[in-house]
mmCIF entry with sequence, helices, sheets and N, C-alpha, C, O atoms, coordinates in Angstrom:
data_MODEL
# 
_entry.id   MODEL 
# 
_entity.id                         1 
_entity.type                       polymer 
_entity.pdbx_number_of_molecules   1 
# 
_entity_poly.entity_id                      1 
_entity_poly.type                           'polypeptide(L)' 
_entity_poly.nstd_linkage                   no 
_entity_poly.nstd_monomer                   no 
_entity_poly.pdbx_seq_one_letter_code       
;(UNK)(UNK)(UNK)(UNK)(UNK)(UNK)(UNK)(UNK)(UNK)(UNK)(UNK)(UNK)(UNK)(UNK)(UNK)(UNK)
(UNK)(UNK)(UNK)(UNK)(UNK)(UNK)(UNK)(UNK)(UNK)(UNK)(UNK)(UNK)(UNK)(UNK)(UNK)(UNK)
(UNK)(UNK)(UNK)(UNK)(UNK)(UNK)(UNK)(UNK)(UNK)(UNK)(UNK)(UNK)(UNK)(UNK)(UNK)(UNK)
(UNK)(UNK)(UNK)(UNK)(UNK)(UNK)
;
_entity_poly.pdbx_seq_one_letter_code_can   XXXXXXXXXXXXXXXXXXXXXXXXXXXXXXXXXXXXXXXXXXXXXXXXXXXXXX 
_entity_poly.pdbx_strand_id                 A 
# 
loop_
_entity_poly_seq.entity_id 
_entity_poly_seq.num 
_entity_poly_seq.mon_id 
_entity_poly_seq.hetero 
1 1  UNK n 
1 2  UNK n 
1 3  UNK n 
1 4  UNK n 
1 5  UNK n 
1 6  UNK n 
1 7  UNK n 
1 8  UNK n 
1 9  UNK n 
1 10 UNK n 
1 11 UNK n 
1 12 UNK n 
1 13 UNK n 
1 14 UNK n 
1 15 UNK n 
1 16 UNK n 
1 17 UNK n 
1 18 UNK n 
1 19 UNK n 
1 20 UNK n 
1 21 UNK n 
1 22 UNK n 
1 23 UNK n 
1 24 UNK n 
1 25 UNK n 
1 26 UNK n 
1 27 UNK n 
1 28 UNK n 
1 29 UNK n 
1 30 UNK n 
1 31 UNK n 
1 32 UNK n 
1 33 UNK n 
1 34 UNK n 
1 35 UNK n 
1 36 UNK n 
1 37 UNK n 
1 38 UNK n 
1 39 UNK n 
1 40 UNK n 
1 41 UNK n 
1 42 UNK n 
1 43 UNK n 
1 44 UNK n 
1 45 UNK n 
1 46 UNK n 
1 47 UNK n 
1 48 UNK n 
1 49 UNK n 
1 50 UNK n 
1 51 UNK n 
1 52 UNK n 
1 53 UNK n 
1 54 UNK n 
# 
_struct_asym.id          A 
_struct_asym.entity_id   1 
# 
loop_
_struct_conf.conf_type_id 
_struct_conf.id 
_struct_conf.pdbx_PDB_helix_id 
_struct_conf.beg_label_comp_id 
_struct_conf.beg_label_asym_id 
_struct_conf.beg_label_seq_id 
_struct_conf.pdbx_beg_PDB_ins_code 
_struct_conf.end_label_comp_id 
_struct_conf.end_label_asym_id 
_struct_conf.end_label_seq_id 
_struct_conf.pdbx_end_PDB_ins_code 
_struct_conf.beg_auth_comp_id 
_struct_conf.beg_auth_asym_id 
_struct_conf.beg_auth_seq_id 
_struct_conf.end_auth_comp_id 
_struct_conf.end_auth_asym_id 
_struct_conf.end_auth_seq_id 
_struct_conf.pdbx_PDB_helix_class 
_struct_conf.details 
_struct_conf.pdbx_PDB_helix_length 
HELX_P HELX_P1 AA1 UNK A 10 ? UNK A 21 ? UNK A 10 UNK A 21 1 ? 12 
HELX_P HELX_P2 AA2 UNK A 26 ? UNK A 29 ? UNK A 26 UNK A 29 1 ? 4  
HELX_P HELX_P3 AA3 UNK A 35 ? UNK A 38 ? UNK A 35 UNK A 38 1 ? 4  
# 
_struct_conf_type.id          HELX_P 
_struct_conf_type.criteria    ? 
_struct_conf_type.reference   ? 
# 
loop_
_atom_site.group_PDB 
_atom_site.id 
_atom_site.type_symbol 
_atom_site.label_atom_id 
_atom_site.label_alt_id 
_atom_site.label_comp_id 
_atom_site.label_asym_id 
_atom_site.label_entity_id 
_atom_site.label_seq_id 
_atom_site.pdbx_PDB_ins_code 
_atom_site.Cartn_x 
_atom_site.Cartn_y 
_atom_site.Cartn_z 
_atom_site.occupancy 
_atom_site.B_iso_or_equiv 
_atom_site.pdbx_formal_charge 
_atom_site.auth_seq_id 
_atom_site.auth_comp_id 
_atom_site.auth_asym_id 
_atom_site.auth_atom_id 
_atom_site.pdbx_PDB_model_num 
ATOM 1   N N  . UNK A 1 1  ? 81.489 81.002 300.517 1.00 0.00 ? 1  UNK A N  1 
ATOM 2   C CA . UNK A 1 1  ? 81.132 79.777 301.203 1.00 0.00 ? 1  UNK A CA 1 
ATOM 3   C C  . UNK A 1 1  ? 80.018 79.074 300.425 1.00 0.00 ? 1  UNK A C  1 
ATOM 4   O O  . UNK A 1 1  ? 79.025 79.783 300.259 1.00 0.00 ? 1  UNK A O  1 
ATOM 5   N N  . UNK A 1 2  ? 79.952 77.808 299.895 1.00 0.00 ? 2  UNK A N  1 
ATOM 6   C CA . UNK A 1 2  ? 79.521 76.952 299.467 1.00 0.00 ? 2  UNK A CA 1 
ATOM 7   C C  . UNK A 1 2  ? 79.517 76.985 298.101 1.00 0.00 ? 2  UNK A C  1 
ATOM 8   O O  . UNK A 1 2  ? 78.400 76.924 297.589 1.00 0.00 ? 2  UNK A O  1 
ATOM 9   N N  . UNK A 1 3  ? 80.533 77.071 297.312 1.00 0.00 ? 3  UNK A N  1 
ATOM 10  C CA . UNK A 1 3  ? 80.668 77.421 296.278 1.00 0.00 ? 3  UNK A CA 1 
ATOM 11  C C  . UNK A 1 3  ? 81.360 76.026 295.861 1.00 0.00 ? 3  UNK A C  1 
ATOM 12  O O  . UNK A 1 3  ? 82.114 75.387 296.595 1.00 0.00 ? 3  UNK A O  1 
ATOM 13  N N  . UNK A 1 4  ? 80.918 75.614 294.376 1.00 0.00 ? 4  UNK A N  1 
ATOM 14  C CA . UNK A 1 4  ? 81.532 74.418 293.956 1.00 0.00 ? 4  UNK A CA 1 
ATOM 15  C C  . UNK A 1 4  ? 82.085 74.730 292.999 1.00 0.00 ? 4  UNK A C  1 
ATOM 16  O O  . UNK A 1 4  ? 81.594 75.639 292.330 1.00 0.00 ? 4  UNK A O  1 
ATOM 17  N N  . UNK A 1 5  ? 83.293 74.106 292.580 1.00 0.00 ? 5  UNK A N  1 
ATOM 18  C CA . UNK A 1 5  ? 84.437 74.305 291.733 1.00 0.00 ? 5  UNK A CA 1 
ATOM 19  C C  . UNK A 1 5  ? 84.372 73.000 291.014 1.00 0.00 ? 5  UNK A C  1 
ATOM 20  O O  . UNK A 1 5  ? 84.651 71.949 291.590 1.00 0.00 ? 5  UNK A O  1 
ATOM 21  N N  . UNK A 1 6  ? 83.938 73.060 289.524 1.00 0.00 ? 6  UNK A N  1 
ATOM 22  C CA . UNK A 1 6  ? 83.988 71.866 288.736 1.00 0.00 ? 6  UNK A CA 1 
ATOM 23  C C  . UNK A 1 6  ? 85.018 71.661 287.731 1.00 0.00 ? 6  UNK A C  1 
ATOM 24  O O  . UNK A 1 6  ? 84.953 72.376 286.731 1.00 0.00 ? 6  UNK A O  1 
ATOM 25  N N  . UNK A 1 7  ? 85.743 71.004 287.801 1.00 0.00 ? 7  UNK A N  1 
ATOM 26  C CA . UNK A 1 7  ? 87.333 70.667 287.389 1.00 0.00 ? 7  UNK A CA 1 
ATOM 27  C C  . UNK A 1 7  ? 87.183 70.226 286.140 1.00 0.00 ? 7  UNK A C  1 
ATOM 28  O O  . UNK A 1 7  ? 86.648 69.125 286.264 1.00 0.00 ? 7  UNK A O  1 
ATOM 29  N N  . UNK A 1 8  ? 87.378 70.492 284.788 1.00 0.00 ? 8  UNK A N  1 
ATOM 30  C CA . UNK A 1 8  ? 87.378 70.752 283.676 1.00 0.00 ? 8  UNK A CA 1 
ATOM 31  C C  . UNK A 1 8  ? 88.877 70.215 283.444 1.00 0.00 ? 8  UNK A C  1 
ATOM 32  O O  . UNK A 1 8  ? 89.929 70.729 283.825 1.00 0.00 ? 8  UNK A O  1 
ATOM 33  N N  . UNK A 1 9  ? 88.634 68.809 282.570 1.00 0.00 ? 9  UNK A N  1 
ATOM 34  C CA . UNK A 1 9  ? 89.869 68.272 282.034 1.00 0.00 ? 9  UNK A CA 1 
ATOM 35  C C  . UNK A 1 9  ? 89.940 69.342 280.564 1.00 0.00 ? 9  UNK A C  1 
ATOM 36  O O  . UNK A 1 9  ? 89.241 70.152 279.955 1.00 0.00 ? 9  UNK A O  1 
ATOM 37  N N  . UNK A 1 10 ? 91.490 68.609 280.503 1.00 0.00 ? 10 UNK A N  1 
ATOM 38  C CA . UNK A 1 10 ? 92.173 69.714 279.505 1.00 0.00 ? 10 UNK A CA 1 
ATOM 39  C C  . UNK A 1 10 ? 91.361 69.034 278.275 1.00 0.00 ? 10 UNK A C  1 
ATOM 40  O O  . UNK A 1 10 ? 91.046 69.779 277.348 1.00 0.00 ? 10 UNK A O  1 
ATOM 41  N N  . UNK A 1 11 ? 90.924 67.352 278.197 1.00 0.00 ? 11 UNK A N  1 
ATOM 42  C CA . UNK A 1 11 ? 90.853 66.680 277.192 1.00 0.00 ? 11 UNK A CA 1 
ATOM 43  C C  . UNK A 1 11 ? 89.138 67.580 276.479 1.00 0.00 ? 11 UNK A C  1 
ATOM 44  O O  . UNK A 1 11 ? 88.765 67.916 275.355 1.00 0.00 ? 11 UNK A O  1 
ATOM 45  N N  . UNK A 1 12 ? 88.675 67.641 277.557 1.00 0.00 ? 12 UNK A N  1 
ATOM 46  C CA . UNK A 1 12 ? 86.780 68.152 277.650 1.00 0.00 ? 12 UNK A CA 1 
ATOM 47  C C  . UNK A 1 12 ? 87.165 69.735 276.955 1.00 0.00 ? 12 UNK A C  1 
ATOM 48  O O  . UNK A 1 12 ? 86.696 69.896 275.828 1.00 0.00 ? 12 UNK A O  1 
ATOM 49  N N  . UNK A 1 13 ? 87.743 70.572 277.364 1.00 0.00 ? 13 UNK A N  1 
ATOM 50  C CA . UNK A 1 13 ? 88.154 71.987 276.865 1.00 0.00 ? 13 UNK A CA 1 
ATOM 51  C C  . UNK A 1 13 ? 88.490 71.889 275.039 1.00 0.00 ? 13 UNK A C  1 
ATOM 52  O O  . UNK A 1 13 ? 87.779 72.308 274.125 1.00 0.00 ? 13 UNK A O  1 
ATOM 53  N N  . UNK A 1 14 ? 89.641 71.280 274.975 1.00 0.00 ? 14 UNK A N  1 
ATOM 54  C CA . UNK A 1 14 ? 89.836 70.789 273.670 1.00 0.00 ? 14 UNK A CA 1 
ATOM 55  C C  . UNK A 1 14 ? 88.406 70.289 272.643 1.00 0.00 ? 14 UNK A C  1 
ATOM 56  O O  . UNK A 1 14 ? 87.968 70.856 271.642 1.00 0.00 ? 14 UNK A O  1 
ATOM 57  N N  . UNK A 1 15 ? 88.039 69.353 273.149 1.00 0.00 ? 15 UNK A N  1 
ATOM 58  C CA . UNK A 1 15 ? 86.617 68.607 272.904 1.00 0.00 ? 15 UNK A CA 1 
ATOM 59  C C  . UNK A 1 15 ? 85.526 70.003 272.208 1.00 0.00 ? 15 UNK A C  1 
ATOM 60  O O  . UNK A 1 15 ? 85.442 70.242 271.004 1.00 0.00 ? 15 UNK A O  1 
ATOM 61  N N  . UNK A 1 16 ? 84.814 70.740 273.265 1.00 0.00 ? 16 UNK A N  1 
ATOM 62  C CA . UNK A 1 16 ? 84.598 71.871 273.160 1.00 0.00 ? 16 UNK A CA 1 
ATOM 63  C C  . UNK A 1 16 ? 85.107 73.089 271.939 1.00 0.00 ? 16 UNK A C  1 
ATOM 64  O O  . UNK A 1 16 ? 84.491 73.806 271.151 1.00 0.00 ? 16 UNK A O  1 
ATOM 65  N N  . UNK A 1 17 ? 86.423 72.897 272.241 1.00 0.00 ? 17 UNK A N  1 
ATOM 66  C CA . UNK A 1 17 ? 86.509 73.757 271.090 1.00 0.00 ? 17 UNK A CA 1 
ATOM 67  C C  . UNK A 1 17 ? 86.549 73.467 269.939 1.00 0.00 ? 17 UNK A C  1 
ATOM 68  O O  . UNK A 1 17 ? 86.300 74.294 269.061 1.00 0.00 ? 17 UNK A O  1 
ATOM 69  N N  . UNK A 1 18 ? 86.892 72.148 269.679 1.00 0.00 ? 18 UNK A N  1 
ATOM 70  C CA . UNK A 1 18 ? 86.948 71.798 268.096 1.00 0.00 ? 18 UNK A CA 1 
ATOM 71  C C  . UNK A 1 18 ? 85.176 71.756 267.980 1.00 0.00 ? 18 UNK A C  1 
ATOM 72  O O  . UNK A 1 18 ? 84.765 72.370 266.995 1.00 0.00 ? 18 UNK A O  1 
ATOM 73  N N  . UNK A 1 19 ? 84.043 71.089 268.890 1.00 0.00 ? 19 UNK A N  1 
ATOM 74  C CA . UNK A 1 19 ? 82.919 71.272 267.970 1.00 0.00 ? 19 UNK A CA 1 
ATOM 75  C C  . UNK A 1 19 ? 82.579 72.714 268.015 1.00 0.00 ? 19 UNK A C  1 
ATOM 76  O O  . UNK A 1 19 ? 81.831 72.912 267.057 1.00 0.00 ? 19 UNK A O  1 
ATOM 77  N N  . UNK A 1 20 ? 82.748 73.687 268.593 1.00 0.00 ? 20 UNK A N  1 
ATOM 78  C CA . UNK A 1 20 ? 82.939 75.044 268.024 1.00 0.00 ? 20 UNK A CA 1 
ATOM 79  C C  . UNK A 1 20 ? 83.787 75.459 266.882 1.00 0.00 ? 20 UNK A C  1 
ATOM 80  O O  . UNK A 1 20 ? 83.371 76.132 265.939 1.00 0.00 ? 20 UNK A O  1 
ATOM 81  N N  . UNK A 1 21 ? 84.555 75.181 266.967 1.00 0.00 ? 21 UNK A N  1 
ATOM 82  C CA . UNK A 1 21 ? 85.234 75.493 265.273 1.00 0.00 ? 21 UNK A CA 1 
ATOM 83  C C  . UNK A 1 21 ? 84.474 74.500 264.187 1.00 0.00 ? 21 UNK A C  1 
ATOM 84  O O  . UNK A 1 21 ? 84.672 74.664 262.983 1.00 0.00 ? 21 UNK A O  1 
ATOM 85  N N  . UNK A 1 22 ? 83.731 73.624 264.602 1.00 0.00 ? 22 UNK A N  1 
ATOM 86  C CA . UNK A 1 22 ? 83.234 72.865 263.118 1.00 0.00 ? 22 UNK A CA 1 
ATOM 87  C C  . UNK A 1 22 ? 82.329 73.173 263.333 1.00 0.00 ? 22 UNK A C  1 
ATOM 88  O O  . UNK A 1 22 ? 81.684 72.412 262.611 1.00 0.00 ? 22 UNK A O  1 
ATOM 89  N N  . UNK A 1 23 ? 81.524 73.855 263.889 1.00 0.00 ? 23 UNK A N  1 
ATOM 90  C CA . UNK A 1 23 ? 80.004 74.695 263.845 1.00 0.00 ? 23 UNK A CA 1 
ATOM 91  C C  . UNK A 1 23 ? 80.220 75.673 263.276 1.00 0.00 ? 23 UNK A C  1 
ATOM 92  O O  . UNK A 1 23 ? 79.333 75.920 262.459 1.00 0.00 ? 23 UNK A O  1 
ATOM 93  N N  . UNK A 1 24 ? 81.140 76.510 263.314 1.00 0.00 ? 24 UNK A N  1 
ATOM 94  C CA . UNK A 1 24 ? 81.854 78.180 262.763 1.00 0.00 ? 24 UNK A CA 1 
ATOM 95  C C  . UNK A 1 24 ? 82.221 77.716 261.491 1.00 0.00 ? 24 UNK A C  1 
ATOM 96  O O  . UNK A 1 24 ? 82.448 78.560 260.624 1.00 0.00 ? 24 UNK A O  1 
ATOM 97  N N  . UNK A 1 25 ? 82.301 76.733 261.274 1.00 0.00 ? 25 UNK A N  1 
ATOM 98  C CA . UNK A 1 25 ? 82.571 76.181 259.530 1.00 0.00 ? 25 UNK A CA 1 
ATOM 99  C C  . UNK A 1 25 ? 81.699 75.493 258.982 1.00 0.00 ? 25 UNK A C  1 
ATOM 100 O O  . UNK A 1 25 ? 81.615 75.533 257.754 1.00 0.00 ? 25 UNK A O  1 
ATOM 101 N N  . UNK A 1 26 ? 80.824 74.684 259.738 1.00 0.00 ? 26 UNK A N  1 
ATOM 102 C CA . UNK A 1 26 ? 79.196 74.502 259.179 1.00 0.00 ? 26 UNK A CA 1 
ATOM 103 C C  . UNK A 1 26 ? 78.504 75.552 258.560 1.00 0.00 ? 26 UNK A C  1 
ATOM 104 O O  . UNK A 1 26 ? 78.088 75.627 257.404 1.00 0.00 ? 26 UNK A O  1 
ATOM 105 N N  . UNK A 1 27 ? 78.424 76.501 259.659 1.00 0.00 ? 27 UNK A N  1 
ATOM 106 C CA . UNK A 1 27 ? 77.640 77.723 259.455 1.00 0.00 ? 27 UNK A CA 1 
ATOM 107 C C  . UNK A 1 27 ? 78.278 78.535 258.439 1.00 0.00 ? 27 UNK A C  1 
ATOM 108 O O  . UNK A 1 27 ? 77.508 79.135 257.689 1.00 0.00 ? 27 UNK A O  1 
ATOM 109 N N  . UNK A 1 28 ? 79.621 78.693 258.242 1.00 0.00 ? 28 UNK A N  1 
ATOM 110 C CA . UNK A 1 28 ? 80.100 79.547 257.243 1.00 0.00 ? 28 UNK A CA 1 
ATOM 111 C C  . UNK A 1 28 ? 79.142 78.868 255.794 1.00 0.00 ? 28 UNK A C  1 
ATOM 112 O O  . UNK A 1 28 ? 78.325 79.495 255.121 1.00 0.00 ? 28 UNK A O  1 
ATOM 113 N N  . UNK A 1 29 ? 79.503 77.630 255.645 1.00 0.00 ? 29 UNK A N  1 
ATOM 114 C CA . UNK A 1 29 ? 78.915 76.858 254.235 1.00 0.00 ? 29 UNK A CA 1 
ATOM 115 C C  . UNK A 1 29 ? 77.517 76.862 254.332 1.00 0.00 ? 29 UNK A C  1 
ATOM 116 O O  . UNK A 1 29 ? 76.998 77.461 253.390 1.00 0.00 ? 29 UNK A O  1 
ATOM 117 N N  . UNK A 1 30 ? 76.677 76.369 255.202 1.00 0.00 ? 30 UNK A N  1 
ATOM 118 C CA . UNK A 1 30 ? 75.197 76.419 254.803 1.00 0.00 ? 30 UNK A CA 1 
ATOM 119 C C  . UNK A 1 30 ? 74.568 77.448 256.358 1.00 0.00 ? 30 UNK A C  1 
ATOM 120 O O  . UNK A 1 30 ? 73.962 77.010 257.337 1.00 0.00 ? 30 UNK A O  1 
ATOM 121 N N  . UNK A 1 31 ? 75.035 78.995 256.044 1.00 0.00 ? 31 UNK A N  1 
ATOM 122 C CA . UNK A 1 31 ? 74.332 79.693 256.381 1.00 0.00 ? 31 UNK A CA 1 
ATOM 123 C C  . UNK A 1 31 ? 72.865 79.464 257.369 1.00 0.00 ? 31 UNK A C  1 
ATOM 124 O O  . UNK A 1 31 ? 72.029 78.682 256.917 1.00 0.00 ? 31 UNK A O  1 
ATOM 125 N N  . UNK A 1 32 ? 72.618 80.060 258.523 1.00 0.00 ? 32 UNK A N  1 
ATOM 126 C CA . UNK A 1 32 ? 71.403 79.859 258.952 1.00 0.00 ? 32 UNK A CA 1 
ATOM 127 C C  . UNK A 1 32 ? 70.492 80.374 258.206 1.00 0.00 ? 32 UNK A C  1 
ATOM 128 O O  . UNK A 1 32 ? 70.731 81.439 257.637 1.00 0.00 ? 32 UNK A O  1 
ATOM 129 N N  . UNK A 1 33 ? 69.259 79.733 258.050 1.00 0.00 ? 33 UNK A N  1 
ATOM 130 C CA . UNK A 1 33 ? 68.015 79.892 257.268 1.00 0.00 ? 33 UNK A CA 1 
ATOM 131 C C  . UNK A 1 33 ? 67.381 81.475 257.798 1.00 0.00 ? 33 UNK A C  1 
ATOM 132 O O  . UNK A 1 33 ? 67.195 81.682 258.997 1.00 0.00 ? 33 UNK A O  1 
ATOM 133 N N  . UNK A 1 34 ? 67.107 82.462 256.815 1.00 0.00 ? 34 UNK A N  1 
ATOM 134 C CA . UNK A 1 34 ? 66.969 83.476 257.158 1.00 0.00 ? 34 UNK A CA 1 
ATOM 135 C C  . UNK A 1 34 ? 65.259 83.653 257.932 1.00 0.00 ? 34 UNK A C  1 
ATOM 136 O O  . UNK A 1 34 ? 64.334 83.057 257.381 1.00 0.00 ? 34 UNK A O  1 
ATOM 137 N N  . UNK A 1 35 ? 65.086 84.171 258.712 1.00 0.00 ? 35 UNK A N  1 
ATOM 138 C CA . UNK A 1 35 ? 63.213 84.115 259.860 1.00 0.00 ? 35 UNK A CA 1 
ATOM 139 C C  . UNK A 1 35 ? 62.425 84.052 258.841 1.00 0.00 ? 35 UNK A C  1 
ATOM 140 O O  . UNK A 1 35 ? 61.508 83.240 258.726 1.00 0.00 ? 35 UNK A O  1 
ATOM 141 N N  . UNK A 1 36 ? 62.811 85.128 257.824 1.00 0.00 ? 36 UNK A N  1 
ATOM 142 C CA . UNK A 1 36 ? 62.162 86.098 257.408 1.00 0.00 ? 36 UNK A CA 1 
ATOM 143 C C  . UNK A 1 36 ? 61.774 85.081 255.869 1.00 0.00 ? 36 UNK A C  1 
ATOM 144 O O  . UNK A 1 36 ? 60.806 85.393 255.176 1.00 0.00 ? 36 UNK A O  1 
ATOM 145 N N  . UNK A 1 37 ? 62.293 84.388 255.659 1.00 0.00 ? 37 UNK A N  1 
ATOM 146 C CA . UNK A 1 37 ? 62.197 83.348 254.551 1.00 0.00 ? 37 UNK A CA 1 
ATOM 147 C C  . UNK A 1 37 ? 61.411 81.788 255.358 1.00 0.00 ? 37 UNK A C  1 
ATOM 148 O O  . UNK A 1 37 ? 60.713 81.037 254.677 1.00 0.00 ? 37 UNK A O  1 
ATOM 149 N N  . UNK A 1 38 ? 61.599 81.603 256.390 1.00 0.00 ? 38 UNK A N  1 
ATOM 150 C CA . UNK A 1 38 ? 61.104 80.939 257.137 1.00 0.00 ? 38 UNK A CA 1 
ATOM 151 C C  . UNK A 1 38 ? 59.697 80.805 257.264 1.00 0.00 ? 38 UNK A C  1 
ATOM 152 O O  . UNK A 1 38 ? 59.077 79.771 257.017 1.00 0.00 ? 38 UNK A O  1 
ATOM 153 N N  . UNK A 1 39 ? 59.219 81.849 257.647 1.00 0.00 ? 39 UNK A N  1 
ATOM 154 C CA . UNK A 1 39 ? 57.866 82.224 257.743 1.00 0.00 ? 39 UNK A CA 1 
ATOM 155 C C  . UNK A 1 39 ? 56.971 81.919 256.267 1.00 0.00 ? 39 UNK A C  1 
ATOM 156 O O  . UNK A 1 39 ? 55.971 81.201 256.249 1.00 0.00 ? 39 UNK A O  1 
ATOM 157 N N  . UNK A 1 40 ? 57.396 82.436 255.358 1.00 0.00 ? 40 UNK A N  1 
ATOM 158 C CA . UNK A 1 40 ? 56.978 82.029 253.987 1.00 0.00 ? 40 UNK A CA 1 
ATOM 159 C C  . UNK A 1 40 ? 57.037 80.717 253.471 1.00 0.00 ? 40 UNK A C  1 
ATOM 160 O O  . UNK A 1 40 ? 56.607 80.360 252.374 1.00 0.00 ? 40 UNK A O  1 
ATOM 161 N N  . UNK A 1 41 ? 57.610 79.998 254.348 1.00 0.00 ? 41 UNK A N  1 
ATOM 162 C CA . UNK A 1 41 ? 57.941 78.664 253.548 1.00 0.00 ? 41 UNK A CA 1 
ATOM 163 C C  . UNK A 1 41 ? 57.177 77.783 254.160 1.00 0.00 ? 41 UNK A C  1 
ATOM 164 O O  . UNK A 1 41 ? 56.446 77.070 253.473 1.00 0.00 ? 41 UNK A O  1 
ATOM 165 N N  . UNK A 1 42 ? 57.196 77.649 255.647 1.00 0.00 ? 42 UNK A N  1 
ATOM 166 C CA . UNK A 1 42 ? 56.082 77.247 257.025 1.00 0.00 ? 42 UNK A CA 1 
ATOM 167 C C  . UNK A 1 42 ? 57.162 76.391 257.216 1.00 0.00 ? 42 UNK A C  1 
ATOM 168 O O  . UNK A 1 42 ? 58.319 76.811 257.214 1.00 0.00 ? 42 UNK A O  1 
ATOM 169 N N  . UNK A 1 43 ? 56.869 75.214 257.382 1.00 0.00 ? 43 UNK A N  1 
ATOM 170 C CA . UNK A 1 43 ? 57.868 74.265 258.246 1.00 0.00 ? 43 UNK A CA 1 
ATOM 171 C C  . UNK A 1 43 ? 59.076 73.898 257.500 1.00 0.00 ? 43 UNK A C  1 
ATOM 172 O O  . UNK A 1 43 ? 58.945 73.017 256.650 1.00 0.00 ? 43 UNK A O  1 
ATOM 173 N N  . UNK A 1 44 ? 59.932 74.291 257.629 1.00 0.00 ? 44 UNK A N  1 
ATOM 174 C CA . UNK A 1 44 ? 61.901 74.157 257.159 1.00 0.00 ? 44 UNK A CA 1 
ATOM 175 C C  . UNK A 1 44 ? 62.460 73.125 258.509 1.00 0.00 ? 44 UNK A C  1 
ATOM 176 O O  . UNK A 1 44 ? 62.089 72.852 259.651 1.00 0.00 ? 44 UNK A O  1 
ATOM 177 N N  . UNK A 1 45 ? 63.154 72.904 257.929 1.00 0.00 ? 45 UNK A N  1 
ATOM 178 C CA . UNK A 1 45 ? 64.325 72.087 258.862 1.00 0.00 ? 45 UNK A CA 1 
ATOM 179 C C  . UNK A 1 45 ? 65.128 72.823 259.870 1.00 0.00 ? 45 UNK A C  1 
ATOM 180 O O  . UNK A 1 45 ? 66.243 73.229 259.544 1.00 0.00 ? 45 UNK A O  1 
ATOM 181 N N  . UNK A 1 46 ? 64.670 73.029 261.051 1.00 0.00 ? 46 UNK A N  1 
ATOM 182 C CA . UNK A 1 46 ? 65.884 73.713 261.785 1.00 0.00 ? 46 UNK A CA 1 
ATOM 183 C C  . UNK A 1 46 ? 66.871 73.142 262.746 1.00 0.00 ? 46 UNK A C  1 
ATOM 184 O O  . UNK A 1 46 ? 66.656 72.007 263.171 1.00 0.00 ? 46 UNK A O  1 
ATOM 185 N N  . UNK A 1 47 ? 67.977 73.826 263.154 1.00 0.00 ? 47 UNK A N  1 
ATOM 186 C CA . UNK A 1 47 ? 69.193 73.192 263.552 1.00 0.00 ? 47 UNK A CA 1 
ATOM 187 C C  . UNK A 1 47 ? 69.066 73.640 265.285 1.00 0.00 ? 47 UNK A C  1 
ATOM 188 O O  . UNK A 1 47 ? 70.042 74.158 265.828 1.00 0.00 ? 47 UNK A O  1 
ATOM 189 N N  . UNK A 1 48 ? 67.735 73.375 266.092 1.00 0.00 ? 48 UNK A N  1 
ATOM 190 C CA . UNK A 1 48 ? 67.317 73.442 267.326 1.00 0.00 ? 48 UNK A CA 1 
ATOM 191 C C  . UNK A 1 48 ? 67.724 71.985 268.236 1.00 0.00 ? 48 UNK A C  1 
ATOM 192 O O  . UNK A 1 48 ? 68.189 71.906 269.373 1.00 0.00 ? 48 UNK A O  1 
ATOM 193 N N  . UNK A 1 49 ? 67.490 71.288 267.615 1.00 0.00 ? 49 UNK A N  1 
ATOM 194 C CA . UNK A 1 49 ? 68.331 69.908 268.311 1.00 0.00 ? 49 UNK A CA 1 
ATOM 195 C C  . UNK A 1 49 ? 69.508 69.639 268.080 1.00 0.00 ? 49 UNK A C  1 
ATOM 196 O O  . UNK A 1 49 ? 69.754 68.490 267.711 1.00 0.00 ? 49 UNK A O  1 
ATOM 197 N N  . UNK A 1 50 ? 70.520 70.532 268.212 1.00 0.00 ? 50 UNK A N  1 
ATOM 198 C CA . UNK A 1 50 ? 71.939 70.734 267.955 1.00 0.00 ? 50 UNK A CA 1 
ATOM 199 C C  . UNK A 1 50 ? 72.675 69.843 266.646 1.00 0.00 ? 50 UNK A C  1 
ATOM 200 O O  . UNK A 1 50 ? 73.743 69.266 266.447 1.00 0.00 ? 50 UNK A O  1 
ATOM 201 N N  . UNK A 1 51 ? 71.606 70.075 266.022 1.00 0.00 ? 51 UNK A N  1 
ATOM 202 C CA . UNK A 1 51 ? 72.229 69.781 264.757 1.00 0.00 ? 51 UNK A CA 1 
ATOM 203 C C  . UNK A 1 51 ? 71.646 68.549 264.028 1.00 0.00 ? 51 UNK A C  1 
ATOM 204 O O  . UNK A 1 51 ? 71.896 68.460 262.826 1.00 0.00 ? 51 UNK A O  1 
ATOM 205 N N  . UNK A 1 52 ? 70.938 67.641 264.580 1.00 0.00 ? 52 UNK A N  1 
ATOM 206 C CA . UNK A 1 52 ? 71.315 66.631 263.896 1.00 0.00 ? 52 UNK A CA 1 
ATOM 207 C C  . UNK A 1 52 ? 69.293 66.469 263.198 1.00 0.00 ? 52 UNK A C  1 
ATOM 208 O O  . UNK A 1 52 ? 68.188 66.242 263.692 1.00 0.00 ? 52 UNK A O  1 
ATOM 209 N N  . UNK A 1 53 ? 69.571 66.609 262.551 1.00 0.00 ? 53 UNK A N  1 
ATOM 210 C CA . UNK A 1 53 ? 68.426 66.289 261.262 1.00 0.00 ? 53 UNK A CA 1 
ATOM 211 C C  . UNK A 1 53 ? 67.720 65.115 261.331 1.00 0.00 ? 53 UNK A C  1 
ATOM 212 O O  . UNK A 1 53 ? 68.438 64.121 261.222 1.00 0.00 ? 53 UNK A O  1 
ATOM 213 N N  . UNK A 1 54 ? 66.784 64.946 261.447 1.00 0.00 ? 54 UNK A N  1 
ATOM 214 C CA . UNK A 1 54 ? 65.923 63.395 261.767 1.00 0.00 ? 54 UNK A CA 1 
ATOM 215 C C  . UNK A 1 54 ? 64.961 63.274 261.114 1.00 0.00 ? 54 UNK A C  1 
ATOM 216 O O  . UNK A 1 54 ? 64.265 62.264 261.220 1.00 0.00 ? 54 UNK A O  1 
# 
């Protein structure tokens, strides 16, 4: 009882998965920046605002 059911078009699912597959192929090519190299370098560019570089 009071449970809401949010209806997920087929178009939004699709949507979803392709920017998951082009993140899984981002990441294959430019690798996440390793912590541990991070720390040594001090401020790097990271991909925390879902991606987009500013």
């Amino acid at each position: 009882m009071g449970q809401v059911i949010q209806f997920v078009s087929k178009s939004e699912r699709e949507r979803v998965r392709l920017i998951q597959e082009a993140r899984a192929i981002y990441d294959s090519i430019f690798p996440p920046a390793d912590p541990v190299g991070e720390q040594q370098i001090g401020a790097s560019p990271r991909r925390g605002d879902g991606g987009n570089l500013a």
